[in-house]
C-alpha positions as CSV (number, residue, x, y, z in Angstrom):
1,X,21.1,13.5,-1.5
2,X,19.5,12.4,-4.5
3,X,16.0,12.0,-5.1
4,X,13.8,10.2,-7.9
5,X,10.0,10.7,-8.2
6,X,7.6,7.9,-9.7
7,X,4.3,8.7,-10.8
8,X,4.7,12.7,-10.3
9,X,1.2,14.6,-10.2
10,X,0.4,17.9,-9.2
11,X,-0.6,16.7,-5.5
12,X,1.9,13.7,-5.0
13,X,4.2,11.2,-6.3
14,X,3.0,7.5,-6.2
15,X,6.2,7.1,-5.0
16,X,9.5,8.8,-4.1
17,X,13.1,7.3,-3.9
18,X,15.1,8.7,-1.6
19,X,18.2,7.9,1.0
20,X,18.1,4.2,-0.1
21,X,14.4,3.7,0.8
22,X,11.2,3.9,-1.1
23,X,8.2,6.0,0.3
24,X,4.9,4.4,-1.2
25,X,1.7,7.7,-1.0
26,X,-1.3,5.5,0.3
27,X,-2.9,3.4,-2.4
28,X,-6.1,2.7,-3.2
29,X,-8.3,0.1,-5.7
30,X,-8.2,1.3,-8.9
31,X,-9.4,-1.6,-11.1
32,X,-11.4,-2.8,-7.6
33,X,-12.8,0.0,-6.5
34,X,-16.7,-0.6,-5.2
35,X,-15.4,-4.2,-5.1
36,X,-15.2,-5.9,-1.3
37,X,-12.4,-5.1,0.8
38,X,-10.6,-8.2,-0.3
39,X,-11.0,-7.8,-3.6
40,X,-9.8,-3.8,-3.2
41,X,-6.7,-5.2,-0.8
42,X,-5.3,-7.7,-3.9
43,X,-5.9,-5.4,-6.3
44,X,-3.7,-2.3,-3.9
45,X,-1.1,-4.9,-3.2
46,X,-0.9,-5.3,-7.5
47,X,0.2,-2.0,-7.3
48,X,2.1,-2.1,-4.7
49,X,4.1,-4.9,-6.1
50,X,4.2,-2.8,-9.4
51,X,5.5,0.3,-7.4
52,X,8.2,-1.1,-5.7
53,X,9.6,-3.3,-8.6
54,X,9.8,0.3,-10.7
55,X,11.6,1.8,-7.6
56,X,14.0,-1.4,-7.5
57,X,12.4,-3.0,-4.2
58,X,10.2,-5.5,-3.4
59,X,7.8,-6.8,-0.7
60,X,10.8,-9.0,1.1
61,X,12.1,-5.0,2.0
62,X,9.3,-3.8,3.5
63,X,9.7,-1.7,6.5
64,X,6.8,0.0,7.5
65,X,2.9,-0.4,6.6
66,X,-0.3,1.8,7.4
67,X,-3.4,0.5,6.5
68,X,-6.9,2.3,7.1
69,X,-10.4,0.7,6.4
70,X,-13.5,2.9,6.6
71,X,-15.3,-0.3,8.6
72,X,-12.9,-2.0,11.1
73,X,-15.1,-4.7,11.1
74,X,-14.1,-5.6,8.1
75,X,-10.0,-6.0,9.4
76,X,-10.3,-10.4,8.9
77,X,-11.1,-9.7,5.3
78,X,-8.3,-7.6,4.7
79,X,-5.9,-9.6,6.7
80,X,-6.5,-12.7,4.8
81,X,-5.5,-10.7,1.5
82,X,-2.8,-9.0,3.2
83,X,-1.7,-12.9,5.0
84,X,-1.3,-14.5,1.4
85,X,0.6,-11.7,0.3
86,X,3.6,-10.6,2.9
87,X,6.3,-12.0,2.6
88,X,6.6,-14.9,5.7
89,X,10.0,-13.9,7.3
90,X,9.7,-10.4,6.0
91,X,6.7,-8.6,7.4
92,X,7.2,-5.1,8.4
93,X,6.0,-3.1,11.1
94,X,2.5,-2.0,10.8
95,X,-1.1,-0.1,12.2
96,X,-4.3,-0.5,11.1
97,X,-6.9,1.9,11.8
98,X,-10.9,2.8,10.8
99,X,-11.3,6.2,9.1
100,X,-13.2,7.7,6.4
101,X,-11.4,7.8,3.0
102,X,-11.6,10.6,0.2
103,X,-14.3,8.7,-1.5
104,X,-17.1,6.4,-0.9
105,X,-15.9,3.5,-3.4
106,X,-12.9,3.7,-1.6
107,X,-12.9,0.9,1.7
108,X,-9.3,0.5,2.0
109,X,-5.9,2.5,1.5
110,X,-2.2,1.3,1.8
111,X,0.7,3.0,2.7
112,X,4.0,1.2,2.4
113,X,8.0,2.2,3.1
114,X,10.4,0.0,1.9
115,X,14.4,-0.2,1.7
116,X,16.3,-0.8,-1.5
């Protein structure tokens, strides 16, 4: 089996290619972080988008999503972002979940799977 890495670090890969899917590691707001959890769930989706077109995939191919937010009270903010993204037709299975992230500018992280 063959196996391609995207955005390799010494921790992780941003992503990893590998039995005709694409594994996304959980993504968080870089240009948004701080921001409000909308503005941090557009700017993760970006990436996502970004991620997935380098791996040869897009958002109509998701398969899976995990989602955690370090307030759950803030889970209609993120939907509406998350709403005007997915693809209508096409949205994968998914959790969401409260937990406390690696860092406090941090308020949302996304995890995606995806098939080629």
């Amino acid at each position: 089996m063959s196996i391609k890495r995207i955005g390799v670090g010494p921790r992780m890969s941003k992503a990893v290619i590998a039995n005709g899917m694409v594994f996304l590691a959980g993504q968080v707001a870089d240009k948004a972080a701080g921001k409000s959890v909308g503005e941090q769930t557009r700017d993760i989706l970006a990436t996502i988008d970004a991620l997935l077109a380098q791996a040869g995939a897009d958002k109509t191919k998701l398969v899976s999503a995990n989602i955690w937010l370090t307030d759950i009270g803030t889970f209609a903010e993120m939907n509406a972002a998350w709403d005007a993204w997915v693809s209508p037709g096409n949205t994968p299975a998914r959790a969401t979940v409260e937990a406390k992230l690696a860092a406090p500018q941090y308020a949302v992280e996304i995890m995606v799977t995806a098939a080629l």
